[in-house]
C-alpha positions in Angstrom: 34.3 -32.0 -32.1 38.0 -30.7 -31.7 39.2 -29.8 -28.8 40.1 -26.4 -29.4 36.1 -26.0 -30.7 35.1 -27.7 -28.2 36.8 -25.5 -25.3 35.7 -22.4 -27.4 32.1 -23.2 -27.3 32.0 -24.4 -23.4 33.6 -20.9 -22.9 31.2 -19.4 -24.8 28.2 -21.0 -22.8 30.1 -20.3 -19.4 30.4 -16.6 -20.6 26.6 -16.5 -21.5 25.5 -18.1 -18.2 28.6 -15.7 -16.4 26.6 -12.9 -18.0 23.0 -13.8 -16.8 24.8 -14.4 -14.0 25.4 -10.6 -13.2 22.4 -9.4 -14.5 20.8 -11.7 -11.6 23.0 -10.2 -9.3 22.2 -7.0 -10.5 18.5 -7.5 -10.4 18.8 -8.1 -6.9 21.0 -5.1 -6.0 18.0 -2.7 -7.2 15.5 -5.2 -5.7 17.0 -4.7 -2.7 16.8 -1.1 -3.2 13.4 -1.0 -3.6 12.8 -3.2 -0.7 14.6 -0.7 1.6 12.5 1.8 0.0 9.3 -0.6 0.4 10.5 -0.8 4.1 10.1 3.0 4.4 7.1 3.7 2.5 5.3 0.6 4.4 6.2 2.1 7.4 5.3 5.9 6.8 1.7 4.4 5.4 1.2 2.0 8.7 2.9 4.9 10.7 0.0 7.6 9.3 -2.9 4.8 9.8 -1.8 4.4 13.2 -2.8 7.8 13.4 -5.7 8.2 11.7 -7.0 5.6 14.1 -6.3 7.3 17.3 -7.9 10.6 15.7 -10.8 8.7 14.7 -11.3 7.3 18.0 -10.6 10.8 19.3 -13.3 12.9 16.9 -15.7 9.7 17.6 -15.6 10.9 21.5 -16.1 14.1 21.0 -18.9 13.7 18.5 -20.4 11.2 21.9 -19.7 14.0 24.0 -21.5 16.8 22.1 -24.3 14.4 21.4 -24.6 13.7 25.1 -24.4 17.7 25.4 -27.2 18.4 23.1 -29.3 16.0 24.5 -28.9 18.1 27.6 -29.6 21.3 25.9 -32.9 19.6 24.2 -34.2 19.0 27.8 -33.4 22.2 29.0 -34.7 23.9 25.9 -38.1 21.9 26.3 -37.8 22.7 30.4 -37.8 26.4 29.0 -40.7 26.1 26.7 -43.0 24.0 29.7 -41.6 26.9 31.4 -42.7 29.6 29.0 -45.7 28.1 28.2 -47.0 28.4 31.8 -45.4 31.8 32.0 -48.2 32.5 28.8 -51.2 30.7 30.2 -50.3 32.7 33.8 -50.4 35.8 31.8 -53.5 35.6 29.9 -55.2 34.7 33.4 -54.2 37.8 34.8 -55.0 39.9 32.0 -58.5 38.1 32.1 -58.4 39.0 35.5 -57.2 42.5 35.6 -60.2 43.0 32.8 -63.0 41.1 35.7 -61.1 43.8 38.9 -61.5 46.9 36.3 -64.6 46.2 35.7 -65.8 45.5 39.0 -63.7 48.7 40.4 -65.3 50.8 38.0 -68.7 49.8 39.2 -67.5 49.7 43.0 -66.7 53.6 42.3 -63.7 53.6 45.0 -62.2 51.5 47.2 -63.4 48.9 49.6 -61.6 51.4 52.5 -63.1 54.6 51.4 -66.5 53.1 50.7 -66.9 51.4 54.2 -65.9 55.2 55.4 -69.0 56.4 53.4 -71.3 53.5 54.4 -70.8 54.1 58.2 -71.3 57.8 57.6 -74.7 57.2 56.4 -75.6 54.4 59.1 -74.2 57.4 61.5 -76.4 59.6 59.7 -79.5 56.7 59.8 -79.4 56.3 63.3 -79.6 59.7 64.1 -82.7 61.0 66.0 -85.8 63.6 64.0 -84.3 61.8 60.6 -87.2 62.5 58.1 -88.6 59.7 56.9 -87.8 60.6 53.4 -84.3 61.2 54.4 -84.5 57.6 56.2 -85.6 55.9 52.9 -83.1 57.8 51.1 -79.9 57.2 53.3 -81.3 53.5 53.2 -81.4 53.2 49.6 -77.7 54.8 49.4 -76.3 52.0 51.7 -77.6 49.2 50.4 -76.2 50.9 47.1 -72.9 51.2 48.5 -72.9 47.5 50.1 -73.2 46.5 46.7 -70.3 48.8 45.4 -68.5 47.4 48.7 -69.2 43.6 47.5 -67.8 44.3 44.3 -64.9 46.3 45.6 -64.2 42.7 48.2 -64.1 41.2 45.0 -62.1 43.2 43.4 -59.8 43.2 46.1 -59.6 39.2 46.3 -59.4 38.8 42.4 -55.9 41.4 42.5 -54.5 39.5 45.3 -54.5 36.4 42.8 -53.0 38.1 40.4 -50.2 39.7 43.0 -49.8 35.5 44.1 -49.9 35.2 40.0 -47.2 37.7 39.3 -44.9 36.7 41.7 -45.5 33.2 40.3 -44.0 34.6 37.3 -41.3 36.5 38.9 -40.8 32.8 39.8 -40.9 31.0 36.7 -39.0 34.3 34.9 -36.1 33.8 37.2 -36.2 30.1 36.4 -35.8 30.8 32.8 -33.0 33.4 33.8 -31.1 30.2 35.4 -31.8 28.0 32.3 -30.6 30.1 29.5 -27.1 30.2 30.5 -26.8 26.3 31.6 -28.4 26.0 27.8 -25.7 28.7 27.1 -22.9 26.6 28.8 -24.2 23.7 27.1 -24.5 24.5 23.9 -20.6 26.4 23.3 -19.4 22.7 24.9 -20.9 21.0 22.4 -19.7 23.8 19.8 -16.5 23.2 20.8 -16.8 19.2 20.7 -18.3 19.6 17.1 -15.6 21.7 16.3 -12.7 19.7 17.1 -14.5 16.8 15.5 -14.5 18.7 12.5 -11.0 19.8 12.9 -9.9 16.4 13.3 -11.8 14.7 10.2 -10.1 17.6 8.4 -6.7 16.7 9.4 -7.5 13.1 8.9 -8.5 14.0 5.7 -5.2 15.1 4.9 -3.2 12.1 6.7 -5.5 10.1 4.6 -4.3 11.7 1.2 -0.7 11.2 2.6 -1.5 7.8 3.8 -2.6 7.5 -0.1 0.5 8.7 -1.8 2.5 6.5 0.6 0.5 3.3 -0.4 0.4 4.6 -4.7 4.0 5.2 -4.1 4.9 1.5 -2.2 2.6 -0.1 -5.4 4.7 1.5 -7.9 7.8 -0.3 -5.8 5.9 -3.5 -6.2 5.4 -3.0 -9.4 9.0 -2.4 -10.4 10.2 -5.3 -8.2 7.8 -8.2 -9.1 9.2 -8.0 -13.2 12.5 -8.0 -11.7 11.6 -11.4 -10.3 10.0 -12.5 -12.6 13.0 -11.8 -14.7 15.2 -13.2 -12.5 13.3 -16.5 -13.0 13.5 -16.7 -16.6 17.3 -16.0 -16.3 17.8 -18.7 -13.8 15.4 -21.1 -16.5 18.2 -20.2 -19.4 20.8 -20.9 -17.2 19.6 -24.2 -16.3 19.0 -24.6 -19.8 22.5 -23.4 -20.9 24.2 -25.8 -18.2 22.0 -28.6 -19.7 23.9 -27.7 -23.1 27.3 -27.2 -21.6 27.0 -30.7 -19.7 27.7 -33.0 -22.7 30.6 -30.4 -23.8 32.3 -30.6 -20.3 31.6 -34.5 -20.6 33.3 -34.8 -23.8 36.3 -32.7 -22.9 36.9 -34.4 -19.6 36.4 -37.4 -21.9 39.5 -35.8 -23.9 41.7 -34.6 -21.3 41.8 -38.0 -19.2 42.1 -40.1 -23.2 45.2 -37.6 -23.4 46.7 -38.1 -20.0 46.0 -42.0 -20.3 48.4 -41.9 -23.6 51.2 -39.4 -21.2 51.1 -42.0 -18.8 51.2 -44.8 -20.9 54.5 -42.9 -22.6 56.0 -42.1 -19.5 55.2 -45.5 -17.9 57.5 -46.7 -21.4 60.2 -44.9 -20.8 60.3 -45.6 -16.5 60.2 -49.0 -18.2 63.3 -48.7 -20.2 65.4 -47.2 -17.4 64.6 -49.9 -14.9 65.9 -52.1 -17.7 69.1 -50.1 -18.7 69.8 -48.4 -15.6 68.4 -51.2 -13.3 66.9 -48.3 -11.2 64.3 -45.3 -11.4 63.1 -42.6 -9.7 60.3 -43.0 -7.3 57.5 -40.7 -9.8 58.8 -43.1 -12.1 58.2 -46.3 -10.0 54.6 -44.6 -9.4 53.9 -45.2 -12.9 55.1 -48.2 -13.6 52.8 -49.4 -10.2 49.7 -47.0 -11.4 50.1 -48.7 -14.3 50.7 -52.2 -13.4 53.7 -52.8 -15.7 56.5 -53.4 -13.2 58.2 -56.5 -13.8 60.2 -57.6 -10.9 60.5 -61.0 -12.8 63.9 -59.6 -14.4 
């Protein structure tokens, strides 16, 4: 090949490796754009995660707490109901018994106090001197009467001071349930409130999450314009090597020319420093640099 083909085709490879030469370069000035941009997104994701993570671990105590809280308002709940219960079973006692006092009250017919007034009225009247005996057997009859109203009337007196003991038993256990409810009260808006800022916070993290999301789609997309940009990059740098391994025998062959050209200049200049050592009988020292480079001085003459 000519040389002047020759230099227009290793100038045309040089321009077509010159020119995947700046695509490459501009491949990597918007990769690295996207890497700064990866760089952000990767850290507003990881920075949102972080987070979520200490929100989690902050809603997971409070869901502990309120757990812990309504295990404490179960026991006091079930307190309440033993409580209740017994209050009930006290009750129905005491209305059984009130039902046995009536009953035996309304046979007594009064008191215990105003019957032992009548009974020692009629012993009074018994033991009195020029009694008839009808009267005697009469009066007699009445007070064993009224000992048996007076029995009833003990009884009726012992059954209502078990109930009195029974009611204030229930004053007792009533007052107790007063002091539960509000420590069930208490309880229970703590654990409200623990529930509720659980569910606050899963909300919010629900949210963070969604952002987290767009952050991660968004750092994807990145990757997904990046990795053809490499992958480009590589086939680029394959068709350079490949355009180098065409332009390699061209550069070969036009070194090959330039040094068969130069050899002929020198030989033609080392001719004519030749000539002027003969003629002139002395040279210049380029020209005595020839004549040595080419080994044709002849100091013979």
């Amino acid at each position: 090949m000519r040389e002047k083909a020759l230099k227009k085709k290793i100038n045309e490879l040089r321009r077509e490796i010159e020119q995947r030469d700046g695509k490459i370069k501009a491949m990597y000035r918007t990769i690295d754009v996207h890497k700064k941009d990866i760089a952000e997104l990767k850290g507003n994701r990881d920075q949102i995660n972080v987070r979520i993570k200490t929100m989690l671990e902050e809603a997971k105590n409070a869901i502990d707490e309120r757990d812990k809280l309504n295990k404490k308002v179960s026991k006091l709940k079930e307190k309440k109901k033993t409580v209740i219960n017994e209050v009930k079973n006290i009750s129905r006692n005491i209305k059984d018994k009130k039902i046995s006092r009536d009953e035996l009250n309304k046979a007594a017919r009064g008191t215990n106090e105003s019957l032992q007034e009548i009974i020692e009225k009629k012993l009074t009247a018994l033991l009195k001197e020029n009694t008839p005996l009808e009267d005697e057997v009469d009066l007699f009859n009445k007070i064993i009467e009224i000992d048996e109203r007076i029995e009833k009337a003990e009884k009726a007196d012992l059954i209502h001071k078990d109930m009195s003991k029974e009611y204030k038993d229930i004053k007792k256990l009533n007052t107790d349930i007063d002091e539960i409810y509000p420590k069930i009260q208490s309880l229970a808006q703590k654990s409200q409130e623990n529930h509720e800022k659980a569910m606050q916070i899963y909300k919010e993290v629900d949210i963070l999450r969604k952002e987290a999301n767009r952050y991660h789609k968004e750092l994807m997309e990145k990757y997904g314009l990046m990795n053809p940009l490499r992958d480009d990059i590589s086939k680029l740098r394959q068709e350079i090597d490949s355009i180098r391994e065409e332009l390699a025998p061209f550069n070969e062959e036009l070194k090959k020319i330039k040094l068969d050209r130069r050899e002929l200049r020198n030989e033609k200049d080392a001719l004519e420093a030749s000539k002027k050592l003969k003629t002139r009988g002395r040279i210049s020292m380029d020209d005595l640099r020839i004549l040595l480079e080419k080994n044709k001085l002849d100091i013979s003459d």
